[in-house]
Jmol script that loads the backbone (N, CA, C; Angstrom):
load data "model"
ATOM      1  N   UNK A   1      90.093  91.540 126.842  1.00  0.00           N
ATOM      2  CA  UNK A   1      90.534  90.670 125.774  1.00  0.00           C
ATOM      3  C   UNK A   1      89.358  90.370 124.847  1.00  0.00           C
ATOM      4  N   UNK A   2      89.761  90.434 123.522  1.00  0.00           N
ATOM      5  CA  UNK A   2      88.553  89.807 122.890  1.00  0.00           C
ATOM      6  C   UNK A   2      88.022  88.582 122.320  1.00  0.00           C
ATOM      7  N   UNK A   3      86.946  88.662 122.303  1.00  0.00           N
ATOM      8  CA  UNK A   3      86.653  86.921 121.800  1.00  0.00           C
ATOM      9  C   UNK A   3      86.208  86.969 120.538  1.00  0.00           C
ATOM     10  N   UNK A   4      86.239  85.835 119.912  1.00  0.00           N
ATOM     11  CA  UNK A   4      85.852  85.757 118.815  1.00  0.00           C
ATOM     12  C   UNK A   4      84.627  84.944 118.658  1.00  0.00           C
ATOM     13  N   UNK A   5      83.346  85.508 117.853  1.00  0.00           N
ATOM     14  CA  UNK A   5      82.202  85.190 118.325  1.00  0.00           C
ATOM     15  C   UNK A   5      81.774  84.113 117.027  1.00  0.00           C
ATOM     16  N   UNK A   6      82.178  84.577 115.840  1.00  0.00           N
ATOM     17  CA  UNK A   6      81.916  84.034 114.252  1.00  0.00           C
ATOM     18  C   UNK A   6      83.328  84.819 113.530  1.00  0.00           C
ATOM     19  N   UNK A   7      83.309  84.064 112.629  1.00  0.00           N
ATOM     20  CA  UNK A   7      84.590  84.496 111.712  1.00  0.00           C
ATOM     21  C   UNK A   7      83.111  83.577 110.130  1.00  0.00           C
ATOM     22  N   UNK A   8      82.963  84.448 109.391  1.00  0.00           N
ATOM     23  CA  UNK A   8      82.158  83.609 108.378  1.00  0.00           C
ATOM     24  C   UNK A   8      81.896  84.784 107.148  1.00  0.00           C
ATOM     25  N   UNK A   9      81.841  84.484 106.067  1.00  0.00           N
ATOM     26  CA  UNK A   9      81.006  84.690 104.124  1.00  0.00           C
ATOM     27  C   UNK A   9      79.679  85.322 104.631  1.00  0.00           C
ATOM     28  N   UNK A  10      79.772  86.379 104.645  1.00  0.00           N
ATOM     29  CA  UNK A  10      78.139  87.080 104.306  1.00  0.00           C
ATOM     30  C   UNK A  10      77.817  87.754 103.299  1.00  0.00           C
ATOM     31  N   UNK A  11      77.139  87.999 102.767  1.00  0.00           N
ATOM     32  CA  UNK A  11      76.600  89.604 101.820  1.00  0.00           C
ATOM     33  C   UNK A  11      76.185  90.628 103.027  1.00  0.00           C
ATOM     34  N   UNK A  12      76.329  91.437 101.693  1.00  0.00           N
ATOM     35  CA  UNK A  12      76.288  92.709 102.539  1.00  0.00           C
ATOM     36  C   UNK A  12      74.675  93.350 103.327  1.00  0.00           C
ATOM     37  N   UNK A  13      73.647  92.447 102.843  1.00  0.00           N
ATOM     38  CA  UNK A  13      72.304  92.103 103.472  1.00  0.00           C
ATOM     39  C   UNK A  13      72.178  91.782 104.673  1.00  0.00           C
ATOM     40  N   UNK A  14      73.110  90.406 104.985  1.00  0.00           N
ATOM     41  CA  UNK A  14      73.077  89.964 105.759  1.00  0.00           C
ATOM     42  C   UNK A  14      73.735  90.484 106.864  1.00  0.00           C
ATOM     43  N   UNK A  15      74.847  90.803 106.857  1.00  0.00           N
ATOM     44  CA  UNK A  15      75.781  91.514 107.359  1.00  0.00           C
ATOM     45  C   UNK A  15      75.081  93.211 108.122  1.00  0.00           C
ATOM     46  N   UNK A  16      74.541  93.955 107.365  1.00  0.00           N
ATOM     47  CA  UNK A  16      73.332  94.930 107.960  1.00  0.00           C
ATOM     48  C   UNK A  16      72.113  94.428 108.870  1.00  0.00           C
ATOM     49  N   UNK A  17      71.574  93.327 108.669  1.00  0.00           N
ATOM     50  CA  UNK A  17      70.804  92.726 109.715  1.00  0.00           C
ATOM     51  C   UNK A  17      71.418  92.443 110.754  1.00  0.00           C
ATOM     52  N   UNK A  18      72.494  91.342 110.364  1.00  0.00           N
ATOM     53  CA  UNK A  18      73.342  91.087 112.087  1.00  0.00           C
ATOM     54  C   UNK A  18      73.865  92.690 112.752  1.00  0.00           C
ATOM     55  N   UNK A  19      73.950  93.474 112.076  1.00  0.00           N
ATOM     56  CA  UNK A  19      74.415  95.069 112.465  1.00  0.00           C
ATOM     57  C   UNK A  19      73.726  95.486 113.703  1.00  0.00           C
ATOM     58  N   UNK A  20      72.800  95.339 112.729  1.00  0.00           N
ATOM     59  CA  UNK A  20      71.080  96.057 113.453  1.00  0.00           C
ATOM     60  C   UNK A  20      70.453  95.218 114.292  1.00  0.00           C
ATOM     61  N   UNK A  21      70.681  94.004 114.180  1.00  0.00           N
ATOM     62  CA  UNK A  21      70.368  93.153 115.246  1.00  0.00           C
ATOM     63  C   UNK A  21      71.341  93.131 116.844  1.00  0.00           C
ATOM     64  N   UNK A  22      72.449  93.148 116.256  1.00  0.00           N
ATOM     65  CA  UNK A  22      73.885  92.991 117.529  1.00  0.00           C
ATOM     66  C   UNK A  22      74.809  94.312 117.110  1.00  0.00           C
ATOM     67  N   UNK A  23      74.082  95.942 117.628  1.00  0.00           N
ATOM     68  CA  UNK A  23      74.811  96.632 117.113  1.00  0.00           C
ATOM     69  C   UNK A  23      76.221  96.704 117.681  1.00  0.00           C
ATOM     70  N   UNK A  24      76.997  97.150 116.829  1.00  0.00           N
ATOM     71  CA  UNK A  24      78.666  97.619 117.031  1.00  0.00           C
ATOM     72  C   UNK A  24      79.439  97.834 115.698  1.00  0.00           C
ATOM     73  N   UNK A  25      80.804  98.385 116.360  1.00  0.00           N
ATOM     74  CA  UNK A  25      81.485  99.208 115.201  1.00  0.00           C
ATOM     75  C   UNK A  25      82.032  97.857 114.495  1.00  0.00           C
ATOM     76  N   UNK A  26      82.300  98.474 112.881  1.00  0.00           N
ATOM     77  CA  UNK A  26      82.625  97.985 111.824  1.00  0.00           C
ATOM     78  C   UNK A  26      83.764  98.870 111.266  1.00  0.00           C
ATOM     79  N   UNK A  27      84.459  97.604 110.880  1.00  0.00           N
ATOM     80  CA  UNK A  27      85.992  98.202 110.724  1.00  0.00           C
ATOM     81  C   UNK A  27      86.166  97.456 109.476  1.00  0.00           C
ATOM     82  N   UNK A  28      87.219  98.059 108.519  1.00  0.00           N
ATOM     83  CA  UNK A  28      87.726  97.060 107.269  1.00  0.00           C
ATOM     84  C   UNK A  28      89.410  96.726 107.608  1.00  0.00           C
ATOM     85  N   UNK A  29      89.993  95.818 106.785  1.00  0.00           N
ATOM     86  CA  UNK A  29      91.005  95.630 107.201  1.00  0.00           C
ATOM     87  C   UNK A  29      92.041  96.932 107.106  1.00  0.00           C
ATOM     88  N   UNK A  30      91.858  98.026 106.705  1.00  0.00           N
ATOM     89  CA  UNK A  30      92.674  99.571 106.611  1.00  0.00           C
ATOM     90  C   UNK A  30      92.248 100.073 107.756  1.00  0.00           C
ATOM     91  N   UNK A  31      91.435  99.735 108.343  1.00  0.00           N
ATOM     92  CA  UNK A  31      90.941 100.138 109.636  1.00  0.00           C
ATOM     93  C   UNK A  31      89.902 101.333 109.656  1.00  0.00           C
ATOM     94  N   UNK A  32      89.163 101.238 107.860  1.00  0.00           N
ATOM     95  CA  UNK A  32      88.402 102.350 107.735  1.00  0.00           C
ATOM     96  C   UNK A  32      86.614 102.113 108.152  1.00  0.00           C
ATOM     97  N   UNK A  33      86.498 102.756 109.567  1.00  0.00           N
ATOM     98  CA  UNK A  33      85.067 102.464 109.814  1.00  0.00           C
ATOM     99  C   UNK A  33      83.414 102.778 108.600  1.00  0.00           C
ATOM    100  N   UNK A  34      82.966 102.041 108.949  1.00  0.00           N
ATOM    101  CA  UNK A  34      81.278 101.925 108.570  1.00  0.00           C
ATOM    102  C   UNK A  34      79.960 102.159 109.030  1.00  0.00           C
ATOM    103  N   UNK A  35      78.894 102.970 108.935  1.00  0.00           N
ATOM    104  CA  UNK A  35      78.048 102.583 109.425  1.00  0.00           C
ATOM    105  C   UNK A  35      77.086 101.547 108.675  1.00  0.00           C
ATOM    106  N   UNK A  36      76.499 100.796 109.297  1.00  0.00           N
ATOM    107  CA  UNK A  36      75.269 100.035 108.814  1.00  0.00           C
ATOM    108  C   UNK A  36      74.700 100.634 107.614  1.00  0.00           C
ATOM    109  N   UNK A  37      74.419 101.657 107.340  1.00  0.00           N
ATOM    110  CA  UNK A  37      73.997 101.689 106.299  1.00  0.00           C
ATOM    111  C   UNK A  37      74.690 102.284 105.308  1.00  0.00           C
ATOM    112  N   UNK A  38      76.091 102.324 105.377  1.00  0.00           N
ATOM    113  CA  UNK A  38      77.065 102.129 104.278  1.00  0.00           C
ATOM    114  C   UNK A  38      77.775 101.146 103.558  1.00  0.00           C
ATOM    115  N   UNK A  39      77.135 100.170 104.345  1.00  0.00           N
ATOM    116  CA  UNK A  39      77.675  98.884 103.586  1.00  0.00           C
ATOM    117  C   UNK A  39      76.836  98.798 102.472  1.00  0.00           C
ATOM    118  N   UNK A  40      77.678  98.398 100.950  1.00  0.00           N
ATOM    119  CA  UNK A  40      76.949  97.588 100.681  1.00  0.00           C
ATOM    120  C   UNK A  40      76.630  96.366 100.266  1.00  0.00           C
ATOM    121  N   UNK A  41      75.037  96.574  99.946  1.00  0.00           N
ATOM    122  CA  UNK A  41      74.368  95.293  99.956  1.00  0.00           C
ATOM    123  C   UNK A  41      74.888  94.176  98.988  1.00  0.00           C
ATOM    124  N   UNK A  42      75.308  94.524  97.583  1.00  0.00           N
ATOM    125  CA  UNK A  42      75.197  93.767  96.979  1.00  0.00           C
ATOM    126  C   UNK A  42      76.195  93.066  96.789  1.00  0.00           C
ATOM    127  N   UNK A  43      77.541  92.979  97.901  1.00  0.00           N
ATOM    128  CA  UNK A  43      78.604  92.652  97.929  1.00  0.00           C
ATOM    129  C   UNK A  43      78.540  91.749  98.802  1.00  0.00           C
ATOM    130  N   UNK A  44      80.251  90.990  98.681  1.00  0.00           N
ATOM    131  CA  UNK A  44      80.299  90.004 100.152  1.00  0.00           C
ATOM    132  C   UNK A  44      81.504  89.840 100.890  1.00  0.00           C
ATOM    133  N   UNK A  45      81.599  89.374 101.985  1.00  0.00           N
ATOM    134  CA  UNK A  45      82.152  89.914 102.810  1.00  0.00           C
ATOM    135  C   UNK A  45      82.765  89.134 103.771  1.00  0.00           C
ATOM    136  N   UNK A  46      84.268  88.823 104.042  1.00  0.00           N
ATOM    137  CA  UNK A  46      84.441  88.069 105.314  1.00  0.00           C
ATOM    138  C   UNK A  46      84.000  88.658 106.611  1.00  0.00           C
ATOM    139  N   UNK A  47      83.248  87.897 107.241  1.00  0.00           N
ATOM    140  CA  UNK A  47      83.344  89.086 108.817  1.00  0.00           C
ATOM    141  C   UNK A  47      83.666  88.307 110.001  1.00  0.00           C
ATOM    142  N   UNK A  48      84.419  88.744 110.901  1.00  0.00           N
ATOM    143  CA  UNK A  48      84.604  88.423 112.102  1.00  0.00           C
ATOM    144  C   UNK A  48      83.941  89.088 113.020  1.00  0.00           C
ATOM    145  N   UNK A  49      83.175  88.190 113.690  1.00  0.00           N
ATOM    146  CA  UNK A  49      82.434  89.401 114.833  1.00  0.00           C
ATOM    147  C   UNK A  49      83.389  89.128 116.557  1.00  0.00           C
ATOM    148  N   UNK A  50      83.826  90.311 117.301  1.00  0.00           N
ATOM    149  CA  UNK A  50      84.278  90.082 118.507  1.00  0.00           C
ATOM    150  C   UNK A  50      83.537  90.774 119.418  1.00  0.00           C
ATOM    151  N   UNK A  51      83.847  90.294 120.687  1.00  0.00           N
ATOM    152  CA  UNK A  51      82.969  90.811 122.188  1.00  0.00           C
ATOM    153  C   UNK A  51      83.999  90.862 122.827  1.00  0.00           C
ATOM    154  N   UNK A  52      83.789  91.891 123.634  1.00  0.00           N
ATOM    155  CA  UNK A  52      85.183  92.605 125.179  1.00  0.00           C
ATOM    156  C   UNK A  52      84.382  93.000 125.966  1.00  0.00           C
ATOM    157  N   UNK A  53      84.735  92.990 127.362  1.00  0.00           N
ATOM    158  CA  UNK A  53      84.130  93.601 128.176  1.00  0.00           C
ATOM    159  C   UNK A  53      85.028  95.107 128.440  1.00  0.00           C
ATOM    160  N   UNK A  54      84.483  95.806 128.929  1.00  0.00           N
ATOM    161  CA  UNK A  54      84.883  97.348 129.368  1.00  0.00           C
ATOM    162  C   UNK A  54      84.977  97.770 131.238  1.00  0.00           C
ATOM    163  N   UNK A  55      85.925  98.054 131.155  1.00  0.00           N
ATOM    164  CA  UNK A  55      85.976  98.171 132.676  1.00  0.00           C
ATOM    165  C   UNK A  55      84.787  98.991 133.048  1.00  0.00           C
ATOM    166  N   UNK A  56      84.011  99.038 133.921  1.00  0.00           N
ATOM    167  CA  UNK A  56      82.921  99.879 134.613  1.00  0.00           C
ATOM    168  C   UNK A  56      81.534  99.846 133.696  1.00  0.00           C
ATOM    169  N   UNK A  57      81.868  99.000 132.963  1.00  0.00           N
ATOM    170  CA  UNK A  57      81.041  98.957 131.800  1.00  0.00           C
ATOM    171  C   UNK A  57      79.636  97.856 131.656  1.00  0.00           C
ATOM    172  N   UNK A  58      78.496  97.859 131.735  1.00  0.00           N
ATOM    173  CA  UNK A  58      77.835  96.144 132.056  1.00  0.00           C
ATOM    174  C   UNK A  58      77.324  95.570 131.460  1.00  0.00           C
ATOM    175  N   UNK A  59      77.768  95.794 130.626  1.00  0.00           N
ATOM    176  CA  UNK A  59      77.557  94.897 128.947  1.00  0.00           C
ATOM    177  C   UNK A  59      78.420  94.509 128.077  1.00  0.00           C
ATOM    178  N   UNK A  60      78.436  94.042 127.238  1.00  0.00           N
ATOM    179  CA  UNK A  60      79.963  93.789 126.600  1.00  0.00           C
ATOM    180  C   UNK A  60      79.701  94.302 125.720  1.00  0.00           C
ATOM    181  N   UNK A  61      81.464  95.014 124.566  1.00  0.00           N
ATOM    182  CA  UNK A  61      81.514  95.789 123.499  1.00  0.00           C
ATOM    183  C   UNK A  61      81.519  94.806 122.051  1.00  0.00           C
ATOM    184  N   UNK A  62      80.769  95.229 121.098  1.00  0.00           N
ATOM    185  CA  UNK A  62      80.588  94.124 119.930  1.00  0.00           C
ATOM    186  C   UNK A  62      81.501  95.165 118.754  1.00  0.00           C
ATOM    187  N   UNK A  63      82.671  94.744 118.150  1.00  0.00           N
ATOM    188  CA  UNK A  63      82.800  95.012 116.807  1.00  0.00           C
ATOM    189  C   UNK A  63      82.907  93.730 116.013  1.00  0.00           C
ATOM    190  N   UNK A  64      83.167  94.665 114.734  1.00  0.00           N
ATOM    191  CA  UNK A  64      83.103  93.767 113.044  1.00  0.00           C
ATOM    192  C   UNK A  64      84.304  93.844 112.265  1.00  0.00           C
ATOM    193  N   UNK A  65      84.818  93.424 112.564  1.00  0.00           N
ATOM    194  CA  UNK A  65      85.893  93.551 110.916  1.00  0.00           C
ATOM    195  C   UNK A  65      85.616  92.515 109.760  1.00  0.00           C
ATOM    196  N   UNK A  66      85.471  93.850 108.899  1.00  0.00           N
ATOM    197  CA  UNK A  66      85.195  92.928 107.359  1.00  0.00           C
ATOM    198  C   UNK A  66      86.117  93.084 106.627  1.00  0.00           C
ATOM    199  N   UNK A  67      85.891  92.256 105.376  1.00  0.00           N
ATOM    200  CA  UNK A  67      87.115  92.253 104.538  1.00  0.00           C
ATOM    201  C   UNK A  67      86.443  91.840 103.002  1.00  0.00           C
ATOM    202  N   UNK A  68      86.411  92.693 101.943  1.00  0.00           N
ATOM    203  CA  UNK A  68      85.257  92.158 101.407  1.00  0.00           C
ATOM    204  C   UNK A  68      85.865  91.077 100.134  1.00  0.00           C
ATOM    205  N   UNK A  69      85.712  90.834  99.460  1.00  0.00           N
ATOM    206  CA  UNK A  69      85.506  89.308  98.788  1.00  0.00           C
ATOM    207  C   UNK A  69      85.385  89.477  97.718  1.00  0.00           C
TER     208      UNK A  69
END
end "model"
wireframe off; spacefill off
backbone 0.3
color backbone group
């Protein structure tokens, strides 16, 4: 199940740091993925960040859905 970690207004700066800081996939609301360094910067962005765990797995899984602004 997933949790919801932040739901919050970023730019697209900021949003690449938290990337690169807490990596995981990035999704838009069409469900069209991103990497980190396709976002861009000079835009902004709703983002929700979530965490799941994975069966056999020992860390938990981080995505992003953005939605931009």
């Amino acid at each position: 199940m997933e949790e919801l970690l932040f739901d919050k207004t970023m730019d697209g700066a900021s949003l690449v740091n938290e990337v690169i800081d807490s990596p995981g996939s990035i999704t838009d609301e069409s469900g069209k993925s991103y990497w980190w360094n396709t976002i861009d910067k000079t835009k902004t962005y709703q983002v929700k960040k979530y965490e799941y765990d994975r069966a056999l797995q020992p860390y938990p899984v981080i995505s992003y859905k953005i939605k931009e602004l």
